[in-house]
N, C-alpha and C positions, 0 to 999 in steps of 0.2 A: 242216651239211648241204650249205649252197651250195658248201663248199671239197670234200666229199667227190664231187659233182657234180663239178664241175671237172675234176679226177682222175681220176674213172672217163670224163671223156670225153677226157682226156688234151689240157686245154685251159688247165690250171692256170697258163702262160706268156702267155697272151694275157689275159690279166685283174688287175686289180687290185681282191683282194678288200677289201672294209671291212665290218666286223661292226659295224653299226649299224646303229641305228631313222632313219626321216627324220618331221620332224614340220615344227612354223612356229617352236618356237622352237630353237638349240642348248641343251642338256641333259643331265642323267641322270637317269633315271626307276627307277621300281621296275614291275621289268613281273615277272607271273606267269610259274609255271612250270607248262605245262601239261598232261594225261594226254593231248594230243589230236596226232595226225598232225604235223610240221611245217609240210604245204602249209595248215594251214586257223589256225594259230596268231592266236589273236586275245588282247586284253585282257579278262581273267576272273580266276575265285581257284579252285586246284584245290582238293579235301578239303583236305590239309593247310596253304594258304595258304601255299604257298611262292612267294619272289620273288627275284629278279635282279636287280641292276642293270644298264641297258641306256642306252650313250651315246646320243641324239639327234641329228643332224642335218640343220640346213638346207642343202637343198640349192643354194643362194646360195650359198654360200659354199665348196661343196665341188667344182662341178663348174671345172672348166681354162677359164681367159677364153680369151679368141678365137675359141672354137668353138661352133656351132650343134648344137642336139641333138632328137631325137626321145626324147621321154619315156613312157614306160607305169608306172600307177599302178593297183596293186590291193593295198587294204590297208584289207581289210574294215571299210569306213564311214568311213576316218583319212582320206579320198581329200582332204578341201576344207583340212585342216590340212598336208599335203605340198605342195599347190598353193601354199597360203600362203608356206610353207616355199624356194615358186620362182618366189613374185613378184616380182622384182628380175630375174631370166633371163625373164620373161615380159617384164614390160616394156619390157625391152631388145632385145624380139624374140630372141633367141638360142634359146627355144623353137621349133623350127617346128612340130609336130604333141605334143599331147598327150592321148594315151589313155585316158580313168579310166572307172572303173566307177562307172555312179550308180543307187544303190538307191531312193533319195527326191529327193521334192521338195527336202527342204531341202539337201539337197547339191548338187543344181543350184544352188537359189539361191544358197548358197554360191558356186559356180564363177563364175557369172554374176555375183554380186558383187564377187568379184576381178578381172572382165576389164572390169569396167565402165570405160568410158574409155580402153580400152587396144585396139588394132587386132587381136582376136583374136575370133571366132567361136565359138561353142557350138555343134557336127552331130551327129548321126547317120549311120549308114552308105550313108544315103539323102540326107543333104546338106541335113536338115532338122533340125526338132525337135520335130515331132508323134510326141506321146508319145498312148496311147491302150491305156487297159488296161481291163477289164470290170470284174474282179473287186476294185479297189481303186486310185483316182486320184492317190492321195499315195505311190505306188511306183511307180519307174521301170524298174527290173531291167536294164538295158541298159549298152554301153560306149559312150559318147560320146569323143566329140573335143574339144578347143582348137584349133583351126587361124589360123593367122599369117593374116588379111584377105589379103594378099599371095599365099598359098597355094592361096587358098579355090578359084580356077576350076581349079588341075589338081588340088585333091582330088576334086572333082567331076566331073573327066573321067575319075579311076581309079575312082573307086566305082560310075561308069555302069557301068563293066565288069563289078563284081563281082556 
């Protein structure tokens, strides 16, 4: 699907595709195959319980030293095991901004667990982390941030904007 993308926006030269999973460990997994859209693919078992195998990677290891990255993660729920997967570029700061989507508590905690001790920030788009939901406290629904300490006062001067 991502290389038919590609193609049809006649961009297939400017990218280097990789047909992998990113997880915390390198791997190959048996992942479902599923009746459902590609944009919503998640880990399930169709009727017939058919599977794949599907390489793994950490993203340690796969992204080019030297260079600084802005990262965006959505992958329905897998968010704190990709994270994992870039703690070595996190602590290295080589992350500057990282985007994920957090449905639960425990995935923050998660996030927040990995940046403990490491000069990196957990925001909202508001530059905080007041979370406040009615209908149920242990869902987050939202994207948050990782932001490099270093960062943090002109992420806040772009998001006054927004």
């Amino acid at each position: 699907m991502a290389k038919q993308n590609l193609v049809i926006n006649n961009a297939i030269d400017r990218f280097f595709l990789v047909e992998s999973a990113v997880g915390s460990e390198d791997d190959i997994v048996d992942f479902p195959i599923l009746d459902t859209p590609l944009t919503t693919a998640r880990i399930g078992r169709n009727e017939e319980g058919e599977m794949m195998k599907v390489s793994v990677l950490r993203l340690d290891h796969f992204l080019p030293d030297g260079q600084s990255f802005v990262v965006k993660v959505d992958t329905e729920g897998y968010d704190v095991e990709v994270l994992i997967g870039l703690k070595n570029l996190i602590s290295s700061g080589r992350i500057k901004i990282c985007l994920f989507e957090c449905n639960t508590r425990e995935i923050l905690e998660g996030v927040q667990k990995i940046v403990a001790n490491i000069d990196y920030t957990v925001m909202n788009l508001n530059g905080s982390l007041e979370v406040k939901l009615k209908d149920n406290p242990d869902k987050i629904g939202q994207n948050l941030f990782l932001v490099r300490n270093d960062l943090v006062d002109y992420y806040l001067s772009v998001t006054e904007k927004i």
